[in-house]
N, C-alpha and C positions, 0 to 999 in steps of 0.2 A: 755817408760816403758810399755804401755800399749800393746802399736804395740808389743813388742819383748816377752809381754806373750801370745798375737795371732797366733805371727809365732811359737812358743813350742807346746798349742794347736794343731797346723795344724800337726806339725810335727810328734806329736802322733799320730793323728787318721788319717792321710794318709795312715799308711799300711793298717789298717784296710777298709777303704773304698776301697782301690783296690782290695785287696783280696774279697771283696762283690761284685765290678764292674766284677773282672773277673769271678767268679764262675756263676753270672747273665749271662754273655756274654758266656760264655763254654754252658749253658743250652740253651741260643737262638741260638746255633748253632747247634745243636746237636737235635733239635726241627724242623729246618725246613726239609721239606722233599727233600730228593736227585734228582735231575730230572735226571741223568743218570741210565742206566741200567745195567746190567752184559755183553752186547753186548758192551758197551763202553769200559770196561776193555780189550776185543780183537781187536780192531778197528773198529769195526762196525759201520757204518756212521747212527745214529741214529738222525736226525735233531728234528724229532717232541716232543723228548723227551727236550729240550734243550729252549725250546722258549712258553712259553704261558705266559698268565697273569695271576699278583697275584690280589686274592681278599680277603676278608673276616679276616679271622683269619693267612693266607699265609701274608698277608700284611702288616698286624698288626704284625706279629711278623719280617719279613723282616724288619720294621722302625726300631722296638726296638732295634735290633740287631743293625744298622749303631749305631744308639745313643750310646747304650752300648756302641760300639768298640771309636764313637768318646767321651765320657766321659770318656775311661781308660785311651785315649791317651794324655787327656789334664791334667787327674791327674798324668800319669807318666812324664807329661814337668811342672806341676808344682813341683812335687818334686825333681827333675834336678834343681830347678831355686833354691828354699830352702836350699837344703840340701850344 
């Protein structure tokens, strides 16, 4: 009885947590900066743009971002398994 009013719980506020995970994750995307150029969009063999290291605040939000993307993905295979 208790467990099957946990799984109701979850099953309410699952959409709601995704819909927060995604909106999170659409903003750490859209946050970090592009390393390509406008020379890339014509084929321009641009190497230097394409390869350095993150530090600081590039980093920190580079992590956030994997986590986001891997916490949507284990809220939308737990709600596969629920529903």
């Amino acid at each position: 009885m208790l467990l099957c009013r946990h799984m109701v719980l979850l099953q309410q506020a699952l959409p709601y947590v995704q819909i927060g995970l995604s909106v999170l994750l659409m903003l750490a995307i859209l946050l970090q900066r592009t390393g390509a150029s406008l020379g890339g969009a014509f084929g321009v063999d641009n190497f230097s743009s394409g390869f350095h290291t993150r530090r600081g605040l590039e980093k920190t939000l580079f992590q956030a971002t994997i986590v986001l993307g891997i916490l949507f993905a284990l809220s939308a295979l737990v709600n596969l398994i629920i529903s």
